[in-house]
Structure formats: structure tokens, C-alpha cells
C-alpha positions as CSV (number, residue, x, y, z in Angstrom):
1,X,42.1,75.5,37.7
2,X,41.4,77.7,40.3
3,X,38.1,79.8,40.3
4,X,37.2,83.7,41.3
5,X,34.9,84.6,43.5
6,X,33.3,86.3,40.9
7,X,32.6,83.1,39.5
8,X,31.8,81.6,43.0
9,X,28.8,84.1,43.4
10,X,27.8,83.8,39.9
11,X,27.4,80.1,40.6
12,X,25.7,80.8,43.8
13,X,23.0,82.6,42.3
14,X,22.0,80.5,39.6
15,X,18.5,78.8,40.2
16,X,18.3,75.0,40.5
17,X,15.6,75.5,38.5
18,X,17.2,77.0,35.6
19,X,19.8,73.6,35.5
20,X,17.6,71.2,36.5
21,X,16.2,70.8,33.0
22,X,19.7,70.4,31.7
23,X,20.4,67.5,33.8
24,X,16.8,66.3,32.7
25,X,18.2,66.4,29.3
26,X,21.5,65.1,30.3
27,X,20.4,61.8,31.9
28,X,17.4,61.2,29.4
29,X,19.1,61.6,26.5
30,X,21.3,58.3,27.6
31,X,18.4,56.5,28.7
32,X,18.2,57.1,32.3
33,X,15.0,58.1,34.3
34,X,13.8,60.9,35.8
35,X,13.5,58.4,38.9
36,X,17.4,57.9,38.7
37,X,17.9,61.3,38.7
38,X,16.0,61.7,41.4
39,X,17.5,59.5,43.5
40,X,20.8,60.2,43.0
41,X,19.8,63.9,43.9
42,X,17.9,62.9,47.0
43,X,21.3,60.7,47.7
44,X,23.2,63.9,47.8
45,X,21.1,66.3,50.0
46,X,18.4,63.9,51.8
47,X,15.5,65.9,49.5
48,X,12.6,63.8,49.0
49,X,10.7,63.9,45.3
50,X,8.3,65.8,46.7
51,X,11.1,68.8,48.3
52,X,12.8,68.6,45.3
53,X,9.9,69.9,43.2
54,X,8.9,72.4,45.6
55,X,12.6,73.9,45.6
56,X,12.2,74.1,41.8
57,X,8.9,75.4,41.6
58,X,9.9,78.1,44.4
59,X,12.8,79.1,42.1
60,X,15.8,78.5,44.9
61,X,19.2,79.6,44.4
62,X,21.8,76.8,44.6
63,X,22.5,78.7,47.4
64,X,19.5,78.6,49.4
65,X,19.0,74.5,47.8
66,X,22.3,73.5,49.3
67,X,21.8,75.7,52.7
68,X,18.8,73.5,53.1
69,X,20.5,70.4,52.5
70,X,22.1,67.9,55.0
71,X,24.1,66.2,52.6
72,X,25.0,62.6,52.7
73,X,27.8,61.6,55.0
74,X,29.8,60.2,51.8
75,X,30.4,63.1,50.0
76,X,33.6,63.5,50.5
77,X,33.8,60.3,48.1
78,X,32.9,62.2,45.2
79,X,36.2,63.1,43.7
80,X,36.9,63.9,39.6
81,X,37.1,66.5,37.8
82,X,33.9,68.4,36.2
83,X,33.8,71.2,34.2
84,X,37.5,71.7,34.4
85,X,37.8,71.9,38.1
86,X,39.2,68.8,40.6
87,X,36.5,68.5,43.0
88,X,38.1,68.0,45.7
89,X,40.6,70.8,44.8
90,X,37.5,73.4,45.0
91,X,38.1,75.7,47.9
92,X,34.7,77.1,48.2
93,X,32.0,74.9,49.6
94,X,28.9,75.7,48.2
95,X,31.0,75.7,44.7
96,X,32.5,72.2,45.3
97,X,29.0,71.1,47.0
98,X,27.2,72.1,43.3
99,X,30.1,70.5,41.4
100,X,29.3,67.4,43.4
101,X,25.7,67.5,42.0
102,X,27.2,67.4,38.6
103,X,29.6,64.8,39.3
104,X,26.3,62.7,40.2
105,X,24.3,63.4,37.6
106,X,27.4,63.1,35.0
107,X,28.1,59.8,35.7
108,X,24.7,59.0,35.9
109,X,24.3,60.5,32.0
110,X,27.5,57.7,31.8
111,X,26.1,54.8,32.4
112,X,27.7,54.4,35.5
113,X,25.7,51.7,38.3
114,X,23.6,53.1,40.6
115,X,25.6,51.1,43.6
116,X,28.5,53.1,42.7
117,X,27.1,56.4,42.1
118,X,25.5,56.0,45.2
119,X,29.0,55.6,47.2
């Protein structure tokens, strides 16, 4: 599935803020923490607990979360398909970098150990 770039600046300019409940919901609703989710989200772009709640209380764009974000050198691990679209297949990088977030926090919802979510 290939995506437009209308749909790569829609995506852009959703808030982290607006999502971030969702994954909330996601991971809880399976019995995973807040902490987990944390983690795993702090794995991705070296955010501490503390940055992470700033970026959400300052509203960011995914945009402006992910330009601020050094993410982790094993990134390129995360591979799948989410939301109908093959990772590693995604052309654009802020699209692919968000769709990585969701891989995360997917398989964390899963079940999935920490150890390997955490590649």
C-alpha cells in the first residue's frame, strides 16, 4: 500500500497528544502500564518521562516530537506491517518513523516481552 502525501502531511500534523491517549487505552486495556509504555516510547526516541509529558502538554506535532528525537540506533529492526502499510516499505521518514511508534506500542498491547520489543 503506498501512501499520498496528502496523507503524509495529514499524519505529520496530528498532535502526539491527540494519540497518546489511544495508545494509553491500547496498552491498558491488555494489562500493560503506563510505565511500559513509557519505556518503550523512551526506547524509540531517547525522551525521558519527564520530556514526554512536556511534548504532550505543549501539544507537539508528530512532526516537531520526532524532529526532536534521536531515535535509537535499532530502529531499523522494527519491521511489520501496521495499519496496512510494510514498515519498512514506507518511503517517507517521518511517516515510517510514526508507524514505528505504533509497531512498539502494538506489540506491546500484544503481549509481546519487553526484551524483544526493546530490539
Amino acid at each position: 500500500m503506498k501512501a499520498s502525501e496528502e496523507h503524509h502531511r495529514k499524519i505529520a500534523k496530528l498532535t502526539f497528544a491527540s494519540v497518546y491517549p489511544h495508545y494509553v487505552a491500547k496498552i491498558q486495556k491488555k494489562g500493560r502500564t503506563l510505565q511500559e509504555l513509557h519505556q518503550v516510547i523512551s526506547w524509540l526516541t531517547s525522551f525521558d518521562e519527564e520530556k514526554i509529558l512536556s511534548l504532550i502538554e505543549a501539544n507537539v506535532t508528530f512532526e516537531l516530537f520526532f524532529k526532536e528525537a534521536h531515535l535509537h540506533p535499532n530502529a531499523h529492526l522494527i519491521r511489520g506491517v501496521i495499519c496496512g502499510y510494510r514498515i519498512e516499505e514506507i518511503e517517507n521518514p517521518l511517516t515510517q518513523q510514526i508507524r514505528m511508534l505504533d509497531k512498539l506500542v502494538d506489540e506491546l498491547a500484544k503481549g509481546r516481552q519487553m526484551a524483544k520489543i526493546l530490539r
